[in-house]
CHARMM-style PDB file with segment names, atoms N, HN, CA, C and O in Angstrom:
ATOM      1  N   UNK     1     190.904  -4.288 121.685  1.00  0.00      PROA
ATOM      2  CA  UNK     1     191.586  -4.698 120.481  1.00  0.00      PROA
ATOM      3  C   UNK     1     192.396  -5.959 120.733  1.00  0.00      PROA
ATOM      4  O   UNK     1     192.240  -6.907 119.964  1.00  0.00      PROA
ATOM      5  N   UNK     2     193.328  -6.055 121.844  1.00  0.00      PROA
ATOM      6  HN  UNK     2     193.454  -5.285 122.469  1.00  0.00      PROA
ATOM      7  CA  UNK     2     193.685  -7.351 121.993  1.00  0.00      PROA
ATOM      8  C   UNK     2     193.075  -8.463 122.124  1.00  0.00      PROA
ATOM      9  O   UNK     2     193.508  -9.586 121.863  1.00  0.00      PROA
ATOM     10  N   UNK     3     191.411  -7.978 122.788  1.00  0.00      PROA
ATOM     11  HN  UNK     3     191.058  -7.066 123.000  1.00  0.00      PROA
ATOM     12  CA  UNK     3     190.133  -9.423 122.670  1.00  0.00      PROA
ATOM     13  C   UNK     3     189.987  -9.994 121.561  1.00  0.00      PROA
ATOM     14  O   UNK     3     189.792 -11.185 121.317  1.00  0.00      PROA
ATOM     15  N   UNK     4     190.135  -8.681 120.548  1.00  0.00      PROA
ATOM     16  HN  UNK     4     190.293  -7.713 120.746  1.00  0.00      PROA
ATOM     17  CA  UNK     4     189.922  -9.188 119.211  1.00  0.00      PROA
ATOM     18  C   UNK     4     191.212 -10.097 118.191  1.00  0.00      PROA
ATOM     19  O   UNK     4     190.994 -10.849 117.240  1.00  0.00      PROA
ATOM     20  N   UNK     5     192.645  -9.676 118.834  1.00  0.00      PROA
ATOM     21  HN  UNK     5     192.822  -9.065 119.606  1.00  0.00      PROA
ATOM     22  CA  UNK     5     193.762 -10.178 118.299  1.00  0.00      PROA
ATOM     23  C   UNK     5     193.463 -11.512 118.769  1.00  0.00      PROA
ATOM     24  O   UNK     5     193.009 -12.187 117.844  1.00  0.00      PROA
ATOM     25  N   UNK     6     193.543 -12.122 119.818  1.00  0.00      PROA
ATOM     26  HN  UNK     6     193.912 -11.574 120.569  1.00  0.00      PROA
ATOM     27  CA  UNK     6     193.517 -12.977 120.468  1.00  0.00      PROA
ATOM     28  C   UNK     6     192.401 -14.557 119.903  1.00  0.00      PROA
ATOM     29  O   UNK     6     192.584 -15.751 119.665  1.00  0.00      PROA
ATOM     30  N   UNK     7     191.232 -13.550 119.919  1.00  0.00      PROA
ATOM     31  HN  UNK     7     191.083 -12.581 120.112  1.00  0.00      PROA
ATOM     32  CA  UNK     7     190.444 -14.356 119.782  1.00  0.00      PROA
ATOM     33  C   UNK     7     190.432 -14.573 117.999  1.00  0.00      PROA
ATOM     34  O   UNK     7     189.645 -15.487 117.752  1.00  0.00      PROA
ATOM     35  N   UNK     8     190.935 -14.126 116.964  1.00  0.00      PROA
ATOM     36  HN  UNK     8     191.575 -13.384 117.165  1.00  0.00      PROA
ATOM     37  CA  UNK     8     191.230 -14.275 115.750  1.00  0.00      PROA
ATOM     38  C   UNK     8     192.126 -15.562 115.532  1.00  0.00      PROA
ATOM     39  O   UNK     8     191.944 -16.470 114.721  1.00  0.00      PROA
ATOM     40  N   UNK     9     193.156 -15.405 116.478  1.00  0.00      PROA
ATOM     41  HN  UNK     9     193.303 -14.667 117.136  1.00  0.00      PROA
ATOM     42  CA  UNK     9     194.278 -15.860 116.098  1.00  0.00      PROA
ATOM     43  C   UNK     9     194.390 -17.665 117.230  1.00  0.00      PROA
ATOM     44  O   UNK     9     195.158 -18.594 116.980  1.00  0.00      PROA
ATOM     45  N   UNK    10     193.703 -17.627 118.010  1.00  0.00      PROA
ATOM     46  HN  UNK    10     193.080 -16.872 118.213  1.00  0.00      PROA
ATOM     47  CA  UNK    10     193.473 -18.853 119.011  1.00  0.00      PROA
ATOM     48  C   UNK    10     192.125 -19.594 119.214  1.00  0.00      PROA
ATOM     49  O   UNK    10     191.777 -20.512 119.956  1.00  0.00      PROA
ATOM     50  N   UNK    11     191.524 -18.873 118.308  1.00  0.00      PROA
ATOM     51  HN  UNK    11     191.807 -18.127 117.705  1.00  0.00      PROA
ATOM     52  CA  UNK    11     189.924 -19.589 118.708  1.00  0.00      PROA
ATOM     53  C   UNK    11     189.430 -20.609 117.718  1.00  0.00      PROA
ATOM     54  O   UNK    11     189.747 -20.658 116.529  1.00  0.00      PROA
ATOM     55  N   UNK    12     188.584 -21.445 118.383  1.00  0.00      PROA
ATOM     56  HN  UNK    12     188.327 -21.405 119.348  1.00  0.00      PROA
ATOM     57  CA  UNK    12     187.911 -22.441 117.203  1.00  0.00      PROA
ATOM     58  C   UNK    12     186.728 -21.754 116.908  1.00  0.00      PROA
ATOM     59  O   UNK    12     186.471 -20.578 117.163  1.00  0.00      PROA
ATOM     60  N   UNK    13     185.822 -22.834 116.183  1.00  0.00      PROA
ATOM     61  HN  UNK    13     186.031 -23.790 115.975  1.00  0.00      PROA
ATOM     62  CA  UNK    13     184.527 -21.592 115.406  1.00  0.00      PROA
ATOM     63  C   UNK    13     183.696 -21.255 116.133  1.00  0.00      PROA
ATOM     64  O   UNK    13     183.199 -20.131 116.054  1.00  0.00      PROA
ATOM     65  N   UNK    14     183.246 -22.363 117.244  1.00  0.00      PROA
ATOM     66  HN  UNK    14     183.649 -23.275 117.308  1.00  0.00      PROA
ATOM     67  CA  UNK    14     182.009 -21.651 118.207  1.00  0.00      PROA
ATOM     68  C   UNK    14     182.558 -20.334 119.019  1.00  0.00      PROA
ATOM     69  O   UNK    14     181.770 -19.468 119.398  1.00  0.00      PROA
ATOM     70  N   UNK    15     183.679 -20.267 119.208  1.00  0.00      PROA
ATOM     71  HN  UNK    15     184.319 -20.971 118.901  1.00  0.00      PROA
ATOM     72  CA  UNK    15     184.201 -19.078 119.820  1.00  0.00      PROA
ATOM     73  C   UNK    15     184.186 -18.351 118.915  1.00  0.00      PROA
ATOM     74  O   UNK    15     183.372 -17.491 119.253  1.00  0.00      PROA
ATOM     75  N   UNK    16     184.687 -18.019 117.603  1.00  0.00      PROA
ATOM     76  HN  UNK    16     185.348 -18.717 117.329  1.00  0.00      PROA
ATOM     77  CA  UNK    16     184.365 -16.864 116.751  1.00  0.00      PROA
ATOM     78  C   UNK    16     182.806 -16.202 116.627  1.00  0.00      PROA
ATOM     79  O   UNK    16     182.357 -15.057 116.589  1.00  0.00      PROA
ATOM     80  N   UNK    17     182.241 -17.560 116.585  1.00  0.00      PROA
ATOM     81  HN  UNK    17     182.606 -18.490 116.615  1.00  0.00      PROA
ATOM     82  CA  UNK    17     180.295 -16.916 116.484  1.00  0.00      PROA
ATOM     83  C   UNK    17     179.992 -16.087 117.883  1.00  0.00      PROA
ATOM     84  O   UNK    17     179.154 -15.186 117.925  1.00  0.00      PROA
ATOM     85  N   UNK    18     180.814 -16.522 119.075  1.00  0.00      PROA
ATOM     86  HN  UNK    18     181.494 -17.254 119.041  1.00  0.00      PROA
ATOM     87  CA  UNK    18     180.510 -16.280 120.011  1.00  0.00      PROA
ATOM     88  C   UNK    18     180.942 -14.966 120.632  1.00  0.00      PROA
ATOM     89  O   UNK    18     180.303 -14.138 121.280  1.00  0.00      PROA
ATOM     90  N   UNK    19     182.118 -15.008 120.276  1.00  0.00      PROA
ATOM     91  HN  UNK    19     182.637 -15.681 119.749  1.00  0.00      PROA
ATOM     92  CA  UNK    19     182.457 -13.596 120.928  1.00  0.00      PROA
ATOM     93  C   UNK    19     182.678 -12.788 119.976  1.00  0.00      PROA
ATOM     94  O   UNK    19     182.940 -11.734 120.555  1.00  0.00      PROA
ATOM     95  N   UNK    20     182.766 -12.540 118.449  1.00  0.00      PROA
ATOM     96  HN  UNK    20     182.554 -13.396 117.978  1.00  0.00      PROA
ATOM     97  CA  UNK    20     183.283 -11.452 117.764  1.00  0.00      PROA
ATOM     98  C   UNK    20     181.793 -10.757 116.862  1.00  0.00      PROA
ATOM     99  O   UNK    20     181.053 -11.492 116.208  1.00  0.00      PROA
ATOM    100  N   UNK    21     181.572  -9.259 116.993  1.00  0.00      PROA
ATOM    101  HN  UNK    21     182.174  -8.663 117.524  1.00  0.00      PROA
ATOM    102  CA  UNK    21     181.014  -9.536 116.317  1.00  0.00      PROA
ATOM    103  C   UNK    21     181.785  -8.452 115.046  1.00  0.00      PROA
ATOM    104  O   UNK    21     182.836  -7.811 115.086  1.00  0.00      PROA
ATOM    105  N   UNK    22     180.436  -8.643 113.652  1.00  0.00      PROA
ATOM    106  HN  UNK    22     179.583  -9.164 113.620  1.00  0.00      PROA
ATOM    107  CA  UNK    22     180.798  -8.620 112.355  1.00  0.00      PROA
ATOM    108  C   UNK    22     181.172  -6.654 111.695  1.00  0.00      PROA
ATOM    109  O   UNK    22     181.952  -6.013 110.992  1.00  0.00      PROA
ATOM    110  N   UNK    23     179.945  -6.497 112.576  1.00  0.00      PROA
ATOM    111  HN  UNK    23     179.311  -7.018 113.147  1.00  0.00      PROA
ATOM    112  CA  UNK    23     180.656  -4.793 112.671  1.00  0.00      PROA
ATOM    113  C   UNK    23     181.809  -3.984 113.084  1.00  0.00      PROA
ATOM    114  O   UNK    23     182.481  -3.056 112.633  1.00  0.00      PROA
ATOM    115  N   UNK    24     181.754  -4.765 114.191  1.00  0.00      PROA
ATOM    116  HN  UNK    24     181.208  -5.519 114.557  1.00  0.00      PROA
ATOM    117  CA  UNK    24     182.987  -4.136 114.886  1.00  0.00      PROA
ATOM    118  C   UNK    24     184.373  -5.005 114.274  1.00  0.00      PROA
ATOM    119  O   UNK    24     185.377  -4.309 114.423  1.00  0.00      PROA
ATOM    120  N   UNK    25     184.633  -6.146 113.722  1.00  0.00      PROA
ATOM    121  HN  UNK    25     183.817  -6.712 113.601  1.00  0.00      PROA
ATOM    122  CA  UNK    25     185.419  -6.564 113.171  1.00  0.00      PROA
ATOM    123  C   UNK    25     185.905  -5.896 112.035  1.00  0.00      PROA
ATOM    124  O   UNK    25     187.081  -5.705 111.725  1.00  0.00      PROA
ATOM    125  N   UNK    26     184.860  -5.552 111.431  1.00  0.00      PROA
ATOM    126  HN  UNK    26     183.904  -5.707 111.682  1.00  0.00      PROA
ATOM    127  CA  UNK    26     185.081  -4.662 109.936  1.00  0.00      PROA
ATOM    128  C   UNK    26     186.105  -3.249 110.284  1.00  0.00      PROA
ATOM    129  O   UNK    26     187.239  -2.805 110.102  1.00  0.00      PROA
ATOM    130  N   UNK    27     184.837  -2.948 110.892  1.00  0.00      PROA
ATOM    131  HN  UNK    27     183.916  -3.308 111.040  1.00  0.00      PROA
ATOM    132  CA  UNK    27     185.316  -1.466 111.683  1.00  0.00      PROA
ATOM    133  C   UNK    27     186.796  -1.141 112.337  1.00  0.00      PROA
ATOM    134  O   UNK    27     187.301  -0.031 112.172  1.00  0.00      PROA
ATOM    135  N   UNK    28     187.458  -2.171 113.088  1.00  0.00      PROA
ATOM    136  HN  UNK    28     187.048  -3.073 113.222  1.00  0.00      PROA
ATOM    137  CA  UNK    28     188.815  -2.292 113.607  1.00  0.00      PROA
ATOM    138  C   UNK    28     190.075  -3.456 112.403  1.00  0.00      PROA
ATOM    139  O   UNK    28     191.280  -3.619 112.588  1.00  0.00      PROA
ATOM    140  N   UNK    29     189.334  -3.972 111.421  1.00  0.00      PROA
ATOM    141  HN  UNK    29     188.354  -3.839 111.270  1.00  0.00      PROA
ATOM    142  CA  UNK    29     190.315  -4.808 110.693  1.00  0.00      PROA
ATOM    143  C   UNK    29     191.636  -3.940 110.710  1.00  0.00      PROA
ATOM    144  O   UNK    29     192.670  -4.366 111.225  1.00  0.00      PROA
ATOM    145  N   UNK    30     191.533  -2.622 110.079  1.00  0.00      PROA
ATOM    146  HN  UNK    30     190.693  -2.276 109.660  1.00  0.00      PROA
ATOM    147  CA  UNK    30     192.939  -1.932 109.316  1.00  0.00      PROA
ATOM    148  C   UNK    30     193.599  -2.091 110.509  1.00  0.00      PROA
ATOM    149  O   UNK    30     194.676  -2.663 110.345  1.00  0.00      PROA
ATOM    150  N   UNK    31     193.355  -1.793 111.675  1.00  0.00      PROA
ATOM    151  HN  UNK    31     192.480  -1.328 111.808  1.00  0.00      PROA
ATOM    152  CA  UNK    31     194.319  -1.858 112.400  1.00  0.00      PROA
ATOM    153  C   UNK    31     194.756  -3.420 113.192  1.00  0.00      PROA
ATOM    154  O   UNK    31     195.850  -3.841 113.570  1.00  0.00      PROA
ATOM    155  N   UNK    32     193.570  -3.940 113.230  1.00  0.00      PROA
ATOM    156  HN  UNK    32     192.682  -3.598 112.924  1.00  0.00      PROA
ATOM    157  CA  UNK    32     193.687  -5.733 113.381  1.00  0.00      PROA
ATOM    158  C   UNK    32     194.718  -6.370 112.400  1.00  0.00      PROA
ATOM    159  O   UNK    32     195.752  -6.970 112.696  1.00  0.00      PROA
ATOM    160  N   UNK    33     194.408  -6.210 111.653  1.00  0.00      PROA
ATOM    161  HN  UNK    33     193.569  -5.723 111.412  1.00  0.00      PROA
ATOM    162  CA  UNK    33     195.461  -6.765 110.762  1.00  0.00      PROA
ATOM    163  C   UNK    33     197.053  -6.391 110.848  1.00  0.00      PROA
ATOM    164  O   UNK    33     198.085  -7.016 110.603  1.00  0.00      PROA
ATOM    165  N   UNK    34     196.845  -5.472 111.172  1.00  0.00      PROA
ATOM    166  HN  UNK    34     196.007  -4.965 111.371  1.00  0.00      PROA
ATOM    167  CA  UNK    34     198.774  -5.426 111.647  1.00  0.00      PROA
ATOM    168  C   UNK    34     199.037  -6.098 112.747  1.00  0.00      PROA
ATOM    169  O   UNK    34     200.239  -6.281 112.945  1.00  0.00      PROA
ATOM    170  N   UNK    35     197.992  -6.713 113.870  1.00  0.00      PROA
ATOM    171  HN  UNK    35     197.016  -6.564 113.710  1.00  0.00      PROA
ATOM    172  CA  UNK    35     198.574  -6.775 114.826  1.00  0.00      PROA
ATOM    173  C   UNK    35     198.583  -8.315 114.957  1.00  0.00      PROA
ATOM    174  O   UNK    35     199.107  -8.804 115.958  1.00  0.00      PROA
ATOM    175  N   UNK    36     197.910  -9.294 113.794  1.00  0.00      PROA
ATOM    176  HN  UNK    36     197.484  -8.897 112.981  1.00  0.00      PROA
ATOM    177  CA  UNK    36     198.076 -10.783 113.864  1.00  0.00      PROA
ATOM    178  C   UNK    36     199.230 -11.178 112.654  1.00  0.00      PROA
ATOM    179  O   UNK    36     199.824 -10.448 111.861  1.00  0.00      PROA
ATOM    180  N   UNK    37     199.265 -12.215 112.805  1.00  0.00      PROA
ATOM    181  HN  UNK    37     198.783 -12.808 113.449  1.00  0.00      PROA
ATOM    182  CA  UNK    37     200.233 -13.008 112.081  1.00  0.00      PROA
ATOM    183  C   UNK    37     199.791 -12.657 110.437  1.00  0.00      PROA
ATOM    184  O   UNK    37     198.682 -12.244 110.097  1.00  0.00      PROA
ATOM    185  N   UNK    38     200.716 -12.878 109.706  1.00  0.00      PROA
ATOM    186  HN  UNK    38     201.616 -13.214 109.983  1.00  0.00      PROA
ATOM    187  CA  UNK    38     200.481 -13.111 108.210  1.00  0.00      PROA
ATOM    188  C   UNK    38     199.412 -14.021 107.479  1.00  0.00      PROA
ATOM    189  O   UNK    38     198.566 -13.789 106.615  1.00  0.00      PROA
ATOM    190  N   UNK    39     199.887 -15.417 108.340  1.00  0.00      PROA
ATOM    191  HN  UNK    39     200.574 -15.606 109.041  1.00  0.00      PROA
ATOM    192  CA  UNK    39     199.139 -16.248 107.972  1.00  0.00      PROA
ATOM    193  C   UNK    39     197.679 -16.291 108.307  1.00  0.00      PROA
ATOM    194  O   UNK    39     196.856 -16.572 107.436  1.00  0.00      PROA
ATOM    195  N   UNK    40     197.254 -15.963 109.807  1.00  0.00      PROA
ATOM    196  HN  UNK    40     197.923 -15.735 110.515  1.00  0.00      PROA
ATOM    197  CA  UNK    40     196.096 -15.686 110.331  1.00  0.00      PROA
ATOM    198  C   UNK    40     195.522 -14.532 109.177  1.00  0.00      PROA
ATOM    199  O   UNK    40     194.413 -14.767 108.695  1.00  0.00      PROA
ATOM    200  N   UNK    41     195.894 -13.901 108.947  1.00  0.00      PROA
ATOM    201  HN  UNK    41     196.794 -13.710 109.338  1.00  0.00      PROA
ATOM    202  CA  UNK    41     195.477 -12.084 108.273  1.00  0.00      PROA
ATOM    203  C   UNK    41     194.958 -12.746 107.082  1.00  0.00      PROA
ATOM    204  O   UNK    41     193.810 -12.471 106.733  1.00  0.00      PROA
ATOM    205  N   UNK    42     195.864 -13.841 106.205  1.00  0.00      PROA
ATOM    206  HN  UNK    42     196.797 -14.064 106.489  1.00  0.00      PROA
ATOM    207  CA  UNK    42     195.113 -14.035 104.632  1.00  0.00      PROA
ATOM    208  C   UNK    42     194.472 -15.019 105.300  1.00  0.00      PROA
ATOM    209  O   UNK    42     193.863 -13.978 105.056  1.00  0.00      PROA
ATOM    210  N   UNK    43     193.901 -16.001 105.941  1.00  0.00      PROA
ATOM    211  HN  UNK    43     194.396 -16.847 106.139  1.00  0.00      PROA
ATOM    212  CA  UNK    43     192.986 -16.699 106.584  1.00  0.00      PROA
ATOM    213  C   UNK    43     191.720 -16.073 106.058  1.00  0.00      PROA
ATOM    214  O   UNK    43     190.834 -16.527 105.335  1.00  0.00      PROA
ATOM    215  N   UNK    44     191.898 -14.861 106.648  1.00  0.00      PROA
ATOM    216  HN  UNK    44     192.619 -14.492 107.235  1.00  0.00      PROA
ATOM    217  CA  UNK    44     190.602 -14.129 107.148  1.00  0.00      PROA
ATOM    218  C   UNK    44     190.433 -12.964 105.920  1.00  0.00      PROA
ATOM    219  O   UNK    44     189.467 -12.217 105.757  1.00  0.00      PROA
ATOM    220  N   UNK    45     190.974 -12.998 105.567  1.00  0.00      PROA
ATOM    221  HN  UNK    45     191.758 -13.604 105.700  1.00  0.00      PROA
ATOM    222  CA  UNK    45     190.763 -11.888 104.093  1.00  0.00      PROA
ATOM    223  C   UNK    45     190.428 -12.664 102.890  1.00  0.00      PROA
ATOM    224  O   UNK    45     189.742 -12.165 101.999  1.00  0.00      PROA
ATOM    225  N   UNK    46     190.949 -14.042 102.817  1.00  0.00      PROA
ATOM    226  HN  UNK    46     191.507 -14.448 103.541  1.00  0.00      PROA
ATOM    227  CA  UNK    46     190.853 -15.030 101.926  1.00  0.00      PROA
ATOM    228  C   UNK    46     189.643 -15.019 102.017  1.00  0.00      PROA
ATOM    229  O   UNK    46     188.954 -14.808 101.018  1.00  0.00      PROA
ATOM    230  N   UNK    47     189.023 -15.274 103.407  1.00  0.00      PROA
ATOM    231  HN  UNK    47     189.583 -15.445 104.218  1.00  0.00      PROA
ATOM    232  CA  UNK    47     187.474 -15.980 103.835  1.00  0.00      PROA
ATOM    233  C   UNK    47     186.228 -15.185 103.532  1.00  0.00      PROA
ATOM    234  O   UNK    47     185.210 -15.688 103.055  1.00  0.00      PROA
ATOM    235  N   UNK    48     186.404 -13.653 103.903  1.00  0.00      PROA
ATOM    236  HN  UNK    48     187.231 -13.245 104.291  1.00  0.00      PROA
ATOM    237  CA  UNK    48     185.212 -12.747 103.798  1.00  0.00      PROA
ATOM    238  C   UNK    48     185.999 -11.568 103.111  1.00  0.00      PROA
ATOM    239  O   UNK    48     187.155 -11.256 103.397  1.00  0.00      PROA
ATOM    240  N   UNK    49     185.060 -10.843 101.986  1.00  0.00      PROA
ATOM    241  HN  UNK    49     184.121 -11.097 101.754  1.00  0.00      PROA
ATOM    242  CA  UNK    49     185.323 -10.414 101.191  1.00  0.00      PROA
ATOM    243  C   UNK    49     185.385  -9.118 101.146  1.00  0.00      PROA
ATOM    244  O   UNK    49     185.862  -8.336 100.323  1.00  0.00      PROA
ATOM    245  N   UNK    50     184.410  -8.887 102.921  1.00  0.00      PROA
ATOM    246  HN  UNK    50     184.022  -9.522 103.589  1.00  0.00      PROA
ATOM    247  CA  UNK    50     184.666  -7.285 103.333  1.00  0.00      PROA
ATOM    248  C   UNK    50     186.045  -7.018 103.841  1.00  0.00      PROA
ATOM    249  O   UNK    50     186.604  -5.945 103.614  1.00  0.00      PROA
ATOM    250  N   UNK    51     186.471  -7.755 104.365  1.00  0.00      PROA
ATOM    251  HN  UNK    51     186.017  -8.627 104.550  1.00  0.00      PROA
ATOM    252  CA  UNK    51     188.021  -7.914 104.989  1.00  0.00      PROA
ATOM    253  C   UNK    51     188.729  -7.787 103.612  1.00  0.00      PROA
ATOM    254  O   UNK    51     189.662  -6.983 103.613  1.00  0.00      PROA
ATOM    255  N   UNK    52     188.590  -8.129 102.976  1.00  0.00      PROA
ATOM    256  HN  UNK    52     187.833  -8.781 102.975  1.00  0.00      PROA
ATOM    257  CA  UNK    52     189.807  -8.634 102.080  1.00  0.00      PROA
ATOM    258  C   UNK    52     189.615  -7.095 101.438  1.00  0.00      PROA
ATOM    259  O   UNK    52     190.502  -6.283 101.701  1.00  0.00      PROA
ATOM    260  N   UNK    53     188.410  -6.637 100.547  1.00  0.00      PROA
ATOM    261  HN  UNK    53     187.689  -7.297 100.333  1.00  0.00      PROA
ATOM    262  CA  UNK    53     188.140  -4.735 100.228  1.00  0.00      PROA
ATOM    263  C   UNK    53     188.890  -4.100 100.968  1.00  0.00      PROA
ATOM    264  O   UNK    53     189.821  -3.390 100.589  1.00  0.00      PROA
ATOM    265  N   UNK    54     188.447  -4.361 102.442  1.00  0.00      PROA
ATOM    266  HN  UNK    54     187.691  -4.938 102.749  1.00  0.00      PROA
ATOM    267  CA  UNK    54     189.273  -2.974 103.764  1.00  0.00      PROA
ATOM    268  C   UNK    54     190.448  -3.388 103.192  1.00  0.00      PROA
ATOM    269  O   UNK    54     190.712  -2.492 102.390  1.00  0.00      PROA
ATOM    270  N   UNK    55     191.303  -4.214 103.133  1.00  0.00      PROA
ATOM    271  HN  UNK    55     191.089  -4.942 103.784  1.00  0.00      PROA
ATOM    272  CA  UNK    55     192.664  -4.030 102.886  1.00  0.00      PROA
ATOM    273  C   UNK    55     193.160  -3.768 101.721  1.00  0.00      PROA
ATOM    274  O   UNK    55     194.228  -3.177 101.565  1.00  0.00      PROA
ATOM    275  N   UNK    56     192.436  -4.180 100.811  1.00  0.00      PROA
ATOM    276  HN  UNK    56     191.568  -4.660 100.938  1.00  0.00      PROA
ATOM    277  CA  UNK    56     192.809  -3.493  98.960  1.00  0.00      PROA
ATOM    278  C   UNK    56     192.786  -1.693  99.757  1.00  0.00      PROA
ATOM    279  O   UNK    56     193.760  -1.027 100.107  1.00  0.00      PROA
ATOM    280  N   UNK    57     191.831  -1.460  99.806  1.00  0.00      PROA
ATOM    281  HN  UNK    57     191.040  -2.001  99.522  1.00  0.00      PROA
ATOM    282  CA  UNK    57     191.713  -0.055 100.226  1.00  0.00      PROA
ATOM    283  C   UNK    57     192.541   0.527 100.703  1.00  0.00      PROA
ATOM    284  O   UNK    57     192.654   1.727 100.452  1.00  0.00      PROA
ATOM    285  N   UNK    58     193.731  -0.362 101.872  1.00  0.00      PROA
ATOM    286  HN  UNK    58     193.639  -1.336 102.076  1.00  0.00      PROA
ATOM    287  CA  UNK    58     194.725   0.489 102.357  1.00  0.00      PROA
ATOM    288  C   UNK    58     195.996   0.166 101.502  1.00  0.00      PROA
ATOM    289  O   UNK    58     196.913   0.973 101.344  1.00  0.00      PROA
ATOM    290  N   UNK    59     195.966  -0.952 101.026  1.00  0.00      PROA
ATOM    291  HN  UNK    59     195.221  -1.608 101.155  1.00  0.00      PROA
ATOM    292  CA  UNK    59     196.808  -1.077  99.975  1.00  0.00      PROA
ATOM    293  C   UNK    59     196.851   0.062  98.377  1.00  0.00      PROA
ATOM    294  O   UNK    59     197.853   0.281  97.697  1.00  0.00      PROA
ATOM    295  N   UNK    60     196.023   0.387  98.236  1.00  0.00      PROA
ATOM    296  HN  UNK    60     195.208   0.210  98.788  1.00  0.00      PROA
ATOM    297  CA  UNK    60     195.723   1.333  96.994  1.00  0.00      PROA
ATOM    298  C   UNK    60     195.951   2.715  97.680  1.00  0.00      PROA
ATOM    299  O   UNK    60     195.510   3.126  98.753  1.00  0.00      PROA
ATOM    300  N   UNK    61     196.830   3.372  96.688  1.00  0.00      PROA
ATOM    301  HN  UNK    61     197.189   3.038  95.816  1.00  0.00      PROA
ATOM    302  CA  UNK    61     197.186   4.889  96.918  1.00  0.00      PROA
ATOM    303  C   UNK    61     196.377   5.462  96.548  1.00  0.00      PROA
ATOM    304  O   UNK    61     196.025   5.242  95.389  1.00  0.00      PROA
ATOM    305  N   UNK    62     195.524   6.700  97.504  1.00  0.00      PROA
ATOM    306  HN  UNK    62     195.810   6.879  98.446  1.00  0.00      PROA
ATOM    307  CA  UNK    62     194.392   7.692  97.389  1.00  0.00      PROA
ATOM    308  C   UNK    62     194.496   8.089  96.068  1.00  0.00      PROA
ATOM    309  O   UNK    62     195.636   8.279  95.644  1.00  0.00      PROA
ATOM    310  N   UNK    63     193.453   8.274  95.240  1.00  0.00      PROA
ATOM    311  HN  UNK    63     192.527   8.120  95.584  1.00  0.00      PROA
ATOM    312  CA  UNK    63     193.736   8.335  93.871  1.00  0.00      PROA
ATOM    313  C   UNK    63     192.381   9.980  93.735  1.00  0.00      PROA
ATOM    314  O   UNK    63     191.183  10.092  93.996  1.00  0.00      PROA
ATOM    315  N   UNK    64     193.217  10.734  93.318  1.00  0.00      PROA
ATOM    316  HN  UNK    64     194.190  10.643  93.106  1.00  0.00      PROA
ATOM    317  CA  UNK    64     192.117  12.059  93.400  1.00  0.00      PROA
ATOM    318  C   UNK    64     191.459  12.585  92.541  1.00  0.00      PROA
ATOM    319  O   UNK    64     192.040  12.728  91.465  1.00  0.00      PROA
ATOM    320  N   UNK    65     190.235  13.007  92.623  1.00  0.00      PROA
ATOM    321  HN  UNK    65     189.763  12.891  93.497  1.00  0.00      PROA
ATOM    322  CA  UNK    65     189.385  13.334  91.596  1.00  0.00      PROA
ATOM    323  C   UNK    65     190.060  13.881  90.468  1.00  0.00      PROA
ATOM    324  O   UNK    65     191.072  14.551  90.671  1.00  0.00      PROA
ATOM    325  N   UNK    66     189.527  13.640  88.971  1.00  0.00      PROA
ATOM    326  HN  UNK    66     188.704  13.096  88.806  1.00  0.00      PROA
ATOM    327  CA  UNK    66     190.005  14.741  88.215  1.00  0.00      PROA
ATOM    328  C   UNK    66     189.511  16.246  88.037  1.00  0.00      PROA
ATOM    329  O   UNK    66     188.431  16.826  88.150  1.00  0.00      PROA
ATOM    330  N   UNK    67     190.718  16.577  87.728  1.00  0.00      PROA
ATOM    331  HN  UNK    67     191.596  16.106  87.636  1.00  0.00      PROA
ATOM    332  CA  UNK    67     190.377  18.039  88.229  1.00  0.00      PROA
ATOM    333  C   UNK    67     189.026  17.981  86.644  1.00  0.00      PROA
ATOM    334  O   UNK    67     188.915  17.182  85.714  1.00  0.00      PROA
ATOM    335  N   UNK    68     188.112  19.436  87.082  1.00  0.00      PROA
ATOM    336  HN  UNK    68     188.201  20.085  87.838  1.00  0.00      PROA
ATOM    337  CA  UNK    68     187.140  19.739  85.930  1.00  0.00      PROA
ATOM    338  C   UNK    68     188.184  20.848  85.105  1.00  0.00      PROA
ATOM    339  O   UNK    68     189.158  21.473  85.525  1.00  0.00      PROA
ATOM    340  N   UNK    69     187.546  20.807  83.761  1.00  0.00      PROA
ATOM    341  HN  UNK    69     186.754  20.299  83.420  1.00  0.00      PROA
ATOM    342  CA  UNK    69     187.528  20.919  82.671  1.00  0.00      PROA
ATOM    343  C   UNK    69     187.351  22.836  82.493  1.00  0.00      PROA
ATOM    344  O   UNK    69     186.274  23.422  82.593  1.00  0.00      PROA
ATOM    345  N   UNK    70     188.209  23.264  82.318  1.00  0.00      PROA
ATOM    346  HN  UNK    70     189.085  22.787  82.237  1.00  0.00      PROA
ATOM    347  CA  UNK    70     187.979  24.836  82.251  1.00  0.00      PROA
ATOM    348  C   UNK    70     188.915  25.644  82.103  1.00  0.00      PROA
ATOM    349  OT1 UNK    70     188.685  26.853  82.058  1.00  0.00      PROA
TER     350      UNK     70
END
């Protein structure tokens, strides 16, 4: 996880193609994202649109089925 803080937050682009990949980025964002800067975080949520969902998602309060009808 710190490969991934690191390399978010200090790398130019051939290093992003190079060392990160797109699954596992997705997969660790919720918790990636707490651990970089503000500015880096909307960078990257601004940019790709799966990033930016994962975090609506933790931003939005679990909202529960309605109950059925009876």
């Amino acid at each position: 996880m710190s490969y991934y803080r690191i390399v978010l937050a200090e790398s130019q682009h051939a290093d992003l193609v190079r060392y990160l990949n797109r699954s596992l980025l997705v997969s660790l964002w919720s918790t990636l994202r707490t651990l970089i800067s503000r500015g880096v975080r909307e960078v990257w949520e601004h940019s790709f649109d799966e990033l930016a969902h994962s975090a609506r998602l933790l931003r939005e309060p679990h909202r529960s089925a309605p109950s059925p009808a009876g």
